[in-house]
C-alpha positions as CSV (number, residue, x, y, z in Angstrom):
1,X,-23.9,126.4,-20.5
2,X,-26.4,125.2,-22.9
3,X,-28.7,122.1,-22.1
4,X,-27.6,119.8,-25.1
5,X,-24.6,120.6,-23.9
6,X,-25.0,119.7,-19.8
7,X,-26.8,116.2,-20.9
8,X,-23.5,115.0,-23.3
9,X,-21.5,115.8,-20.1
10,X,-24.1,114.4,-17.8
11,X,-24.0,111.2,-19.8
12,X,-20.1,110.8,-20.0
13,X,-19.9,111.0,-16.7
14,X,-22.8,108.4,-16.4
15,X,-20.6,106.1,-18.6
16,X,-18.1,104.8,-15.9
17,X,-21.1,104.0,-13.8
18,X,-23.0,102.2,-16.4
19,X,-19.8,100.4,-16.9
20,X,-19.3,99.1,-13.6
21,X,-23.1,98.3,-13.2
22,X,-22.9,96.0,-16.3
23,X,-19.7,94.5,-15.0
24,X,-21.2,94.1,-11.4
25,X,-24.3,91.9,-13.8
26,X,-22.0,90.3,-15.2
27,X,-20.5,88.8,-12.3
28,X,-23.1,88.6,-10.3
29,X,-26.1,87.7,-12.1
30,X,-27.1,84.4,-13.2
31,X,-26.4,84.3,-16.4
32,X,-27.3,80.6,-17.5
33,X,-30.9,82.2,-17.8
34,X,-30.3,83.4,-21.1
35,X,-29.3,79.9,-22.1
36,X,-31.9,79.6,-25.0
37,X,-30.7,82.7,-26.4
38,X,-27.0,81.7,-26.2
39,X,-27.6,78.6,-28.3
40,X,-29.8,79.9,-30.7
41,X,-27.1,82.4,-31.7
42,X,-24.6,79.6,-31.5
43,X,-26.6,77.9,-34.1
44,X,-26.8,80.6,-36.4
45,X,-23.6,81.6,-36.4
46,X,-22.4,78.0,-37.2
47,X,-25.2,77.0,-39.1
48,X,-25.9,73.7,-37.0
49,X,-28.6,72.9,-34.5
50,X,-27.4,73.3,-31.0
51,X,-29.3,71.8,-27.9
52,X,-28.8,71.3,-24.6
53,X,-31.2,69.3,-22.5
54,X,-29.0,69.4,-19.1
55,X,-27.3,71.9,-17.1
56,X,-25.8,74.8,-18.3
57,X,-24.0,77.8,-17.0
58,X,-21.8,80.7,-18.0
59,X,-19.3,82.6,-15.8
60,X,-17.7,85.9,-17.3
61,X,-14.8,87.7,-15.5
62,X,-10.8,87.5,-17.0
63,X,-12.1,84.2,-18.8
64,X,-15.6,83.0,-19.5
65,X,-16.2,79.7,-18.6
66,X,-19.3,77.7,-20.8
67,X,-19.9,74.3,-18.9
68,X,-23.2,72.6,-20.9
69,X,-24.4,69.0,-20.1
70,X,-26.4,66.8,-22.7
71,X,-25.7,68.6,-25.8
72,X,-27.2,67.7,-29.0
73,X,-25.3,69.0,-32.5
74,X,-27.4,68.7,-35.6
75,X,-27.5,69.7,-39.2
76,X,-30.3,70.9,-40.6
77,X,-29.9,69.6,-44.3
78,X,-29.6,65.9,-42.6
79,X,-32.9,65.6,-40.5
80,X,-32.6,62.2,-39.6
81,X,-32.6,60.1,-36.1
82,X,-28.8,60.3,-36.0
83,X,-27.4,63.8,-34.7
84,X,-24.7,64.7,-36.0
85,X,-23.1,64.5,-32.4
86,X,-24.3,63.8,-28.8
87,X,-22.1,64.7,-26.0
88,X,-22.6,64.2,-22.2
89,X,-21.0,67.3,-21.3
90,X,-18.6,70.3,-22.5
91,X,-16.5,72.7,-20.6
92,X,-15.2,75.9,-22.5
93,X,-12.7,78.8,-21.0
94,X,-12.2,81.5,-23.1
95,X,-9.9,84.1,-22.6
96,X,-12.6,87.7,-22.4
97,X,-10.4,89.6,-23.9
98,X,-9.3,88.1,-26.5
99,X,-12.6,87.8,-27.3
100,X,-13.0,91.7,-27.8
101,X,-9.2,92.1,-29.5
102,X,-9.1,88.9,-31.7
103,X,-8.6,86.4,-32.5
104,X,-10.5,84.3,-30.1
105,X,-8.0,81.9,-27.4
106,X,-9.7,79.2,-26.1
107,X,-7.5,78.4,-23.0
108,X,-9.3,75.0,-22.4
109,X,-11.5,72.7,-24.2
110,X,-12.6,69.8,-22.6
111,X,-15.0,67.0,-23.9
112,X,-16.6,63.8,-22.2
113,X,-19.2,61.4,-23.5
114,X,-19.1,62.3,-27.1
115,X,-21.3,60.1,-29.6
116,X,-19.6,61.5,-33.4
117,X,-21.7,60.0,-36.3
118,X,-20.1,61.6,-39.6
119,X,-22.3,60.3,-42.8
120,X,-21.4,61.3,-46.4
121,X,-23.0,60.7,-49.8
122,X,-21.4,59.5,-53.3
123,X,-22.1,63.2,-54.6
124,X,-19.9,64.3,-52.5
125,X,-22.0,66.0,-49.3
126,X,-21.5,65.6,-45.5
127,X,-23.5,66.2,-42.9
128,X,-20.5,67.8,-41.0
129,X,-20.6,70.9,-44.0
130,X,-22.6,73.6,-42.2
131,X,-25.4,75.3,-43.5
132,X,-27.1,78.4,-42.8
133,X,-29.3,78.7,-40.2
134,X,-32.8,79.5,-41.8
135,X,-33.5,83.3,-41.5
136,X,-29.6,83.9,-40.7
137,X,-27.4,86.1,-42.0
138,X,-25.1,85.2,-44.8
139,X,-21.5,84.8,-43.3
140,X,-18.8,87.7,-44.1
141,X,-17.3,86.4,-47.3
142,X,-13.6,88.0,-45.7
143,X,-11.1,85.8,-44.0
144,X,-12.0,85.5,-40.4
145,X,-8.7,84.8,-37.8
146,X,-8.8,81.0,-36.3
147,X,-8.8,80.5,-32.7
148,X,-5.9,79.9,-31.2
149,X,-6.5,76.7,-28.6
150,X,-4.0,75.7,-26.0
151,X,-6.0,72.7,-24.6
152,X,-7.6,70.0,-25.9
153,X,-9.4,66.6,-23.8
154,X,-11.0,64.5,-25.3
155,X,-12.4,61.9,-22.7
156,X,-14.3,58.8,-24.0
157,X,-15.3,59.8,-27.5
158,X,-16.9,57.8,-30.3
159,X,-16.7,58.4,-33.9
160,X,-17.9,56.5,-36.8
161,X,-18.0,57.2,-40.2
162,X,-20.8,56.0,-43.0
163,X,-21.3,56.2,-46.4
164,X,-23.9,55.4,-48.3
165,X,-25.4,53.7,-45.8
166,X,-22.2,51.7,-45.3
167,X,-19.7,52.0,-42.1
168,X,-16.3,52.7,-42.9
169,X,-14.8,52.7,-39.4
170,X,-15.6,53.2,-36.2
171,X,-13.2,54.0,-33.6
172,X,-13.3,54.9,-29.3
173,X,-10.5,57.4,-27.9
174,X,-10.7,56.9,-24.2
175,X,-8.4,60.0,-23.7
176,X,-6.5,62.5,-25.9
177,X,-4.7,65.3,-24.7
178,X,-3.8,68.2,-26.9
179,X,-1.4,70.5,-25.4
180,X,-0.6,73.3,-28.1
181,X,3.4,74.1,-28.0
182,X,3.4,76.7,-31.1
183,X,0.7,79.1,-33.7
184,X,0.1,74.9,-35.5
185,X,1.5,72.7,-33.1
186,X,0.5,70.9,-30.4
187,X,1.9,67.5,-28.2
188,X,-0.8,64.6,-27.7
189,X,-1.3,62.1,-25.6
190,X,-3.4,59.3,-26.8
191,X,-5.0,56.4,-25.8
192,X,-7.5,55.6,-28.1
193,X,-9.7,52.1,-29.2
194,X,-10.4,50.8,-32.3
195,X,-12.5,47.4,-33.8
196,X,-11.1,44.8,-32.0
197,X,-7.9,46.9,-31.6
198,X,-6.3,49.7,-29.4
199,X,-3.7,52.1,-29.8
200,X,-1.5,54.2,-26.8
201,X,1.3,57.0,-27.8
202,X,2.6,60.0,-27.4
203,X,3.5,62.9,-30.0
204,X,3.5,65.9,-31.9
205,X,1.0,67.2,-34.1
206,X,1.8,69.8,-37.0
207,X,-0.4,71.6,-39.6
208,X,0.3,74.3,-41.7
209,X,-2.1,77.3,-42.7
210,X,-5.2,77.6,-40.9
211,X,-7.6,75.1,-39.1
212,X,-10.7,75.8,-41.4
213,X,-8.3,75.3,-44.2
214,X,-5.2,72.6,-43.2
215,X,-3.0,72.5,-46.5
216,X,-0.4,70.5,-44.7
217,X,0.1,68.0,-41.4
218,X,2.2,65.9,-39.7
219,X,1.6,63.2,-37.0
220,X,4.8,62.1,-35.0
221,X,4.7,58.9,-32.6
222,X,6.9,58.3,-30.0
223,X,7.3,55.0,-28.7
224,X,3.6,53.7,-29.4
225,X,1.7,50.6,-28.4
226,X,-0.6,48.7,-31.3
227,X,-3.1,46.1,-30.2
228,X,-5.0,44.0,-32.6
229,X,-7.5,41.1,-32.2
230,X,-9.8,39.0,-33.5
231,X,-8.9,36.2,-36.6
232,X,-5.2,37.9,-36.7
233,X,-3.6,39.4,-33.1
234,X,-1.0,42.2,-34.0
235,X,1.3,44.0,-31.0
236,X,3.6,46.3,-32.3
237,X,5.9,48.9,-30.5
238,X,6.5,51.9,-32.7
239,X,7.9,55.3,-33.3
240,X,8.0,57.9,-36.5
241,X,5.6,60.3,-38.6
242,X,3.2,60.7,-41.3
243,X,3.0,63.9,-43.5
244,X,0.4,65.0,-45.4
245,X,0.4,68.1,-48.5
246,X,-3.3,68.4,-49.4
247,X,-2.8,71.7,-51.2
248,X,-2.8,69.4,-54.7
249,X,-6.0,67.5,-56.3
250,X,-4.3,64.0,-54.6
251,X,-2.6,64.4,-51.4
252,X,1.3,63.6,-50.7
253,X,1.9,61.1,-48.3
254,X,4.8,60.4,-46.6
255,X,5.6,57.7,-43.4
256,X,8.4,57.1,-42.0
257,X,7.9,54.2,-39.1
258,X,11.0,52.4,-37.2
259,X,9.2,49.4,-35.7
260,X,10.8,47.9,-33.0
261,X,9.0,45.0,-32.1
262,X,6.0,43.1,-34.1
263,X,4.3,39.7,-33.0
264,X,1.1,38.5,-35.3
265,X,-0.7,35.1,-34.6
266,X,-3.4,33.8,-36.9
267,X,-6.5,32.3,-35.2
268,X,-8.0,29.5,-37.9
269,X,-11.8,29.7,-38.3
270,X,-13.9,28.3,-40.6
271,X,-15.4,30.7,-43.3
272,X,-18.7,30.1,-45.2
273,X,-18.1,28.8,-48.7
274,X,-18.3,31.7,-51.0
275,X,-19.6,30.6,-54.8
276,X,-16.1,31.0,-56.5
277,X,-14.7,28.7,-53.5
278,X,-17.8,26.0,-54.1
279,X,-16.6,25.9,-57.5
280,X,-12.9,25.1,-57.0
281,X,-11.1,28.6,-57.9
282,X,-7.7,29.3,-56.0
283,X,-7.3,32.5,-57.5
284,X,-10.4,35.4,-57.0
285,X,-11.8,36.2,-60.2
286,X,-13.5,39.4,-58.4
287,X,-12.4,42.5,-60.2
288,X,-9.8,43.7,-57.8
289,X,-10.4,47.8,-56.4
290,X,-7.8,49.9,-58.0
291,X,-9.5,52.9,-57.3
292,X,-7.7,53.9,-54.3
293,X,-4.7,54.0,-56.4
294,X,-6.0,57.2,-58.1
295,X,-6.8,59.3,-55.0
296,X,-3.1,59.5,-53.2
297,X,0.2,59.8,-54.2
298,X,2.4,58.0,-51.4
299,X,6.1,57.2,-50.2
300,X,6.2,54.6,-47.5
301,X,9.5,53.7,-45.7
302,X,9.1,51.4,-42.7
303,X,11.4,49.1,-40.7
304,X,11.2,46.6,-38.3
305,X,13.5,45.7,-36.1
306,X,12.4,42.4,-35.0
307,X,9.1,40.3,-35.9
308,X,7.5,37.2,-34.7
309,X,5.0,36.2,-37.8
310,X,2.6,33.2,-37.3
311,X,6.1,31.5,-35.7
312,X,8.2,33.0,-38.4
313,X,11.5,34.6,-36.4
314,X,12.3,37.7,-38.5
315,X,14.6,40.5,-38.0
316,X,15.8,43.5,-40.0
317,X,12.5,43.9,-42.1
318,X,12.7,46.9,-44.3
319,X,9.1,47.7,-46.7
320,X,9.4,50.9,-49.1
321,X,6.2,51.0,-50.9
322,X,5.4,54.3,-53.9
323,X,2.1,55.0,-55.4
324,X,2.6,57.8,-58.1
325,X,0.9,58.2,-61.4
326,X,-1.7,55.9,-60.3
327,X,1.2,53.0,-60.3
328,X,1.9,51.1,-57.0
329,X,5.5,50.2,-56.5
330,X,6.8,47.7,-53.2
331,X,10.1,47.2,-53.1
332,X,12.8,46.8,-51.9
333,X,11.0,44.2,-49.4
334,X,13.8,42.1,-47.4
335,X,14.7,40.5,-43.9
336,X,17.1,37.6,-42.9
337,X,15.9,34.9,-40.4
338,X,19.2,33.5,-38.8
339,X,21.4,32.5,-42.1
340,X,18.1,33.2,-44.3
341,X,17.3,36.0,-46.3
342,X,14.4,37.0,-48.1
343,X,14.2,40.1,-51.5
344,X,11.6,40.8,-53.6
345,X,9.7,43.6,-55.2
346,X,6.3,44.2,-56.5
347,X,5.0,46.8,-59.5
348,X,1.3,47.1,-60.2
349,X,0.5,49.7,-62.8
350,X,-2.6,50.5,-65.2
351,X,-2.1,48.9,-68.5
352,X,-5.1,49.2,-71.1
353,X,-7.7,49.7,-68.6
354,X,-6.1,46.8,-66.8
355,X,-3.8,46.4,-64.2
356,X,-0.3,45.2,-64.9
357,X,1.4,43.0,-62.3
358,X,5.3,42.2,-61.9
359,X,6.4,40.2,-59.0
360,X,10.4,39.4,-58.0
361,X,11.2,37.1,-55.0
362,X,14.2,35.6,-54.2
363,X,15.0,33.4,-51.2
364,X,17.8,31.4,-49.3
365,X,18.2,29.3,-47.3
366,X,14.5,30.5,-45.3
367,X,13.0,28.0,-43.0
368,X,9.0,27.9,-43.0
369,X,7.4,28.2,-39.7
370,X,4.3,27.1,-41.5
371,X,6.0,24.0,-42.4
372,X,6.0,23.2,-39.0
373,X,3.6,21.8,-36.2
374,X,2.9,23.3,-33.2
375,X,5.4,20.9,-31.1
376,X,7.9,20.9,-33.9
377,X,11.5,22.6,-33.7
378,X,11.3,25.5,-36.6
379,X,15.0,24.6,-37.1
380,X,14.4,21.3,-38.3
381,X,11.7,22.4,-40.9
382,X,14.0,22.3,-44.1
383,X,15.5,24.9,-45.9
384,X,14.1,26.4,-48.9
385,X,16.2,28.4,-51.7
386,X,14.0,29.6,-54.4
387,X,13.2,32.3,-56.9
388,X,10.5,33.4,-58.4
389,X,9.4,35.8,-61.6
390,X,5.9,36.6,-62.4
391,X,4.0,38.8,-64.7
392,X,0.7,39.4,-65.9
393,X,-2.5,41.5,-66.7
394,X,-6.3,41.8,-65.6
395,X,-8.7,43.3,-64.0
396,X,-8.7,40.4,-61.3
397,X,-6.4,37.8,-59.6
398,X,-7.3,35.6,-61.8
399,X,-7.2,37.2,-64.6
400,X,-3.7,38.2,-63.9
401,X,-2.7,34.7,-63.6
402,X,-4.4,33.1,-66.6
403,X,-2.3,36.1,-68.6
404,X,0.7,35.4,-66.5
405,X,4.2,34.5,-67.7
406,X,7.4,33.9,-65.4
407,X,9.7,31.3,-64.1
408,X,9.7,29.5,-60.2
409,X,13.0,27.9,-59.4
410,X,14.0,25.7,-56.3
411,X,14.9,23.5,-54.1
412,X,14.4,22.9,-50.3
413,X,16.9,20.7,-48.7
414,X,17.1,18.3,-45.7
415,X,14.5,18.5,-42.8
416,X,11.7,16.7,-41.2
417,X,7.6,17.6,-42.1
418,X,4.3,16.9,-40.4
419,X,2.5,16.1,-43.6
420,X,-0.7,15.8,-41.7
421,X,-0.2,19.6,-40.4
422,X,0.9,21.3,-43.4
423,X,-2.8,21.6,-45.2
424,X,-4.5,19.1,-47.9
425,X,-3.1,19.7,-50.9
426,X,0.4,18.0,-49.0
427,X,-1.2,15.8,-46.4
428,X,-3.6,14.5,-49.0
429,X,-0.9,13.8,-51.9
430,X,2.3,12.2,-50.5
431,X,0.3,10.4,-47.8
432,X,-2.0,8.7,-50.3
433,X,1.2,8.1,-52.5
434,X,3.1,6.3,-49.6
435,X,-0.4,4.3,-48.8
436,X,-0.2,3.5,-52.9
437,X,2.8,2.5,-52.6
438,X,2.5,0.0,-49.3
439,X,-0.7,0.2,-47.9
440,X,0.8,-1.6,-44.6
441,X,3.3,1.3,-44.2
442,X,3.4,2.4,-40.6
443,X,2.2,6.0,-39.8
444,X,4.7,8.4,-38.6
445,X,4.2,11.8,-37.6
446,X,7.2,13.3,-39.2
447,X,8.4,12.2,-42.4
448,X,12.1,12.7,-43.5
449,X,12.6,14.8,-46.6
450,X,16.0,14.3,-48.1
451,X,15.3,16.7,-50.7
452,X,12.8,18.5,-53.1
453,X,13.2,20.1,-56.4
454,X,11.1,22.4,-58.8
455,X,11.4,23.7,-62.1
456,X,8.6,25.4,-63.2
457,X,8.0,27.8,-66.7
458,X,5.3,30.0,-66.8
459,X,3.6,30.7,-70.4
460,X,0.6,32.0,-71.6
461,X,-1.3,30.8,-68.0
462,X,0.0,27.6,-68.3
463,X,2.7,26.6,-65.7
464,X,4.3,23.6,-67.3
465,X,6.3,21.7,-64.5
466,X,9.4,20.8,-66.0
467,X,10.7,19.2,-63.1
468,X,8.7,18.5,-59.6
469,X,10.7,15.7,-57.3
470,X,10.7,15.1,-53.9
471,X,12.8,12.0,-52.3
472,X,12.4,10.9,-48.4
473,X,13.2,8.0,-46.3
474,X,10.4,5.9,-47.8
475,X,9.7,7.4,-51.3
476,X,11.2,8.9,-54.4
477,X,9.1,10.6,-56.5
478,X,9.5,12.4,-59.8
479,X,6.8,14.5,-61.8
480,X,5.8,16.8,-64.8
481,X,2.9,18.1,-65.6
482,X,1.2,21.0,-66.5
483,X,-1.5,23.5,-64.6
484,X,-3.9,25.5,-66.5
485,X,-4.3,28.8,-63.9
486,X,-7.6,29.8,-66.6
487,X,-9.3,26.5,-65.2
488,X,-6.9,25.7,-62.4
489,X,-6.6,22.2,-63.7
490,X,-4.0,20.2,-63.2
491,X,-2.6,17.5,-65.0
492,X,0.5,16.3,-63.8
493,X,2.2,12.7,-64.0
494,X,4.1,10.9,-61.4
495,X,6.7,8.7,-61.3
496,X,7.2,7.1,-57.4
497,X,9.9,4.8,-56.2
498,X,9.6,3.0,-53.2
499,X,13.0,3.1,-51.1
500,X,14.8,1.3,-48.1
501,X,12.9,0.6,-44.9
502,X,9.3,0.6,-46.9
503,X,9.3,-3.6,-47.2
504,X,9.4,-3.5,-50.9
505,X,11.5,-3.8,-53.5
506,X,11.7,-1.7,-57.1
507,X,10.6,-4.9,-58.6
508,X,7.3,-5.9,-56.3
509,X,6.1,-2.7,-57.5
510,X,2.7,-2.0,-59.2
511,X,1.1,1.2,-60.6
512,X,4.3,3.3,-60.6
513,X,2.3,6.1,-62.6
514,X,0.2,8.4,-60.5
515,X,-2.5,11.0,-61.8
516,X,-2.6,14.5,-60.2
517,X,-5.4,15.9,-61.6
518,X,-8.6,18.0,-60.3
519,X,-7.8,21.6,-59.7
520,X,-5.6,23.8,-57.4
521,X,-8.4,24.2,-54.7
522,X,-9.1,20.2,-55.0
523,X,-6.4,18.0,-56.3
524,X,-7.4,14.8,-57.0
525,X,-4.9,11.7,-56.8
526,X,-5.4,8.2,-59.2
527,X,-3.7,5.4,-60.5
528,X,-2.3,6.7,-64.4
529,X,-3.8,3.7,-66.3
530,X,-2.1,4.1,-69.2
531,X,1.2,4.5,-67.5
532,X,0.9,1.7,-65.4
533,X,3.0,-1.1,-65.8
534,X,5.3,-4.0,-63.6
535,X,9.1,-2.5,-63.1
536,X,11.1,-5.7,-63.2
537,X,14.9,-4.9,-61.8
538,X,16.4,-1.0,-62.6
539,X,13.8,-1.1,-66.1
540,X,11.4,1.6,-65.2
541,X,9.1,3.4,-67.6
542,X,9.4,7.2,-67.7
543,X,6.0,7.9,-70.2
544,X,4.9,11.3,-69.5
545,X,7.9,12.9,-68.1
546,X,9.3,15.7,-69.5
547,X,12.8,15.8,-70.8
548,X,14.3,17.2,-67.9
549,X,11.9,15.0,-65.2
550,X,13.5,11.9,-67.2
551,X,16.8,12.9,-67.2
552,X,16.6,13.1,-63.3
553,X,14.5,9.5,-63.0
554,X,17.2,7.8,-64.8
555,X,19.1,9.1,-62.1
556,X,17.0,7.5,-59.4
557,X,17.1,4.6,-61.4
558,X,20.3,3.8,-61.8
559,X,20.6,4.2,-57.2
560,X,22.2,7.3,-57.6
561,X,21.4,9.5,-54.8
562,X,18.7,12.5,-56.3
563,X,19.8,14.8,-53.9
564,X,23.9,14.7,-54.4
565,X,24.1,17.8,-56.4
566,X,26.2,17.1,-59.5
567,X,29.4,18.8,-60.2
């Protein structure tokens, strides 16, 4: 036997034994020694930094198991003082061999103490977009196989998210559990925290093609628990699914969520004076931000069993809400509360470099918690029946309502107010009218409304008030008027009639012709000195009325009842 030949047999046979010796290393030896090594080629095969300033070990046998304590995770091409994420431990097991076959199965991934800070730029870069390592290797440009993970923890994990030096949210998941259940699908449990709120369900999470490369997804909640507070406190109780397609320029949206229970209470708190508010504008003459309209297409469907809003008892809420073609479409939007019922719809769509608004409401028989006080019986707040019309253009709120044409109809029936608790506008007005009327008049904390009435036409910006009357147990009072929503003036007449039980009669009467004037955000109430005469017996004056406002005094005029609907 030749020699070349003896050594190529010596060294098969050798094989076995170098096998075993390297497996004998391999779970024997102490293998976190080569820590720095591991990590450096963990960093240029993802192209971030990788640190770890703690503990560290690796087992191999059937699975490797990576455990690694104080980990840093940068990105080169953002140097900054923020990592990219800091986590206070991570714990890997990996099946071995899978990782010789492919592709790779991580049987457990487990991280605790996480720090996430994801920053992007307006050009479009993120410092979560690898980059080579410097001297690396350029990555194969052929598909490589995903991992295939069948367990995720996440234990007390923060991630925010900046741009452009501003933060766009921040949120804290005390604990999510990922159990994968098929090749893109996996059941969570999740209990996570977000700004002033926290969120607890359970699901299913679906994506289709690959995780470096998710075309589609889908989130399903079962039965989850929404906590809001701060100004507004939200609790809802929950269940259904979002869907995503991102395989066009702007992604598909769909939710479906079946709300079963919804409570929201406002917390008033003063707010600094912005300029627009120091100078008297209701209506926000900042441009509004379209943009968002251009960057999804969506189809919303939600329902809510039952809702408590600010004191408001709702049930049977149903919100389907479209954004396609850069248009934004809400509507159907209804619910009943006891014999009420509420419908309306609203269309917003780009118009000239504008934004075109159309808004449809119509209500019966509703019952204002707002209306009331905080000691008073909702059911005795009175009834409003109303509908409304609006349309208009801009590139703001205001603008859209200086542009805006439409009609408000109504009438709200018999009931009892707090006008002291139902804001200035109210409080201020038909208190100081009553005081103008009888300055002795004793105060009450409820008055009784009999009735009120509206008739409104909206033109051009200009809402001329046909008819505005309202008639309680002490005062009748019939106006017209007209409110310019381009300066929010108003300029509107009234006509007020003292009634039964006020300790005057029609004919001791002075100064029957009040000014409302000012603007929307501060009305301004004053004697109408050239309306202002003496009423002597059923004579009254009706200057400055419109047609249909003195139609409706000569009713009052004559005793007739303003309320009794006519037949």
């Amino acid at each position: 036997m030749k020699i070349p030949l003896k050594t190529a047999l010596g060294a098969v046979a050798a094989l076995p034994i170098l096998a075993i010796l390297l497996l004998l290393y391999v779970l024997i030896a102490d293998l976190s020694i080569h820590k720095d090594r591991i990590l450096d080629a963990a960093s240029d095969a993802t192209g971030f930094y990788i640190a770890s300033a703690g503990p560290f070990d690796l087992d191999v046998g059937r699975e490797i198991a990576l455990s690694a304590e104080n980990v840093t995770i940068g990105n080169p091409a953002w140097p900054d003082e923020h990592p990219l994420a800091t986590t206070a431990s991570i714990n890997i097991v990996v099946d071995t061999w899978s990782v010789l076959s492919g592709p790779i199965e991580i049987d457990s991934l487990v991280i605790s103490g996480a720090h996430v800070n994801l920053k992007s730029s307006e050009d479009g870069s993120s410092n979560w977009m690898p980059a080579p390592a410097s001297g690396a290797e350029a990555a194969p440009t052929g598909p490589t196989p995903d991992p295939l993970i069948h367990r995720v923890v996440l234990d007390n994990v923060r991630i925010s998210h900046e741009m452009s030096g501003k933060m766009l949210f921040v949120s804290e998941t005390s604990m999510l559990r990922l159990s994968r259940t098929g090749p893109n699908e996996f059941d969570f449990e999740l209990d996570e925290n977000l700004d002033e709120a926290s969120l607890r369900s359970t699901g299913s999470l679906q994506f289709a093609a690959g995780m470096r490369d998710i075309t589609n997804a889908r989130i399903a909640f079962d039965e989850a628990v929404l906590k809001l507070t701060g100004p507004t406190e939200i609790s809802a109780s929950f269940s259904g699914f979002a869907a995503a397609d991102l395989s066009a320029d702007r992604p598909a949206i769909e939710v479906d969520i079946d709300v079963m229970q919804l409570d929201t209470a406002s917390h008033d708190k003063e707010q600094p004076a912005t300029p627009d508010e120091e100078r008297g504008l209701l209506f926000d003459p900042a441009p509004l931000a379209y943009s968002w309209l251009n960057s999804l297409d969506l189809d919303a469907d939600i329902s809510v069993a039952s809702a408590s809003l600010n004191g408001n008892e709702l049930s049977n809420i149903i919100v389907l809400a479209r954004i396609e073609d850069t248009a934004l479409a809400v509507g159907p939007v209804e619910f009943t509360q006891g014999e009420g019922r509420f419908l309306g719809s609203l269309e917003l769509a780009p118009a000239n470099g504008e934004y075109a608004l159309v808004l449809d409401a119509q209500v019966h028989n509703l019952r204002l918690a707002q209306l009331a006080d905080a000691e008073q019986d909702p059911a005795t707040v009175p009834p409003l029946n109303a509908s409304l019309r609006l349309s208009g253009q801009g590139a703001s709120l205001h603008d859209i309502m200086a542009s805006s044409n439409g009609r408000l109809s109504g009438r709200q029936e018999s009931g009892q107010l707090n006008l002291q608790a139902m804001g200035a506008l109210f409080s201020d007005f038909l208190t100081s009218v009553v005081s103008t009327l009888n300055p002795l008049a004793e105060a009450r904390t409820y008055t009784n409304v009999d009735c009120s009435i509206f008739e409104i036409d909206i033109t051009d910006g200009v809402a001329n008030i046909e008819e505005l009357a309202l008639q309680s147990d002490r005062v009748t009072i019939v106006s017209s008027g007209d409110v310019d929503f381009e300066t929010e003036a108003l300029d509107l007449t009234l006509n007020t009639k003292s009634r039964e039980g006020l300790g005057l009669s029609v004919g001791g009467v002075a100064n029957s012709f009040i000014k409302l004037g000012g603007t929307l955000k501060e009305p301004s109430l004053g004697v109408d000195a050239a309306g202002s005469v003496t009423i002597t017996g059923a004579a009254v004056a009706t200057g400055g009325l419109s047609l249909l406002a003195k139609s409706l005094w000569d009713r009052v005029s004559s005793e007739v009842d303003m309320c009794a609907k006519e037949q």
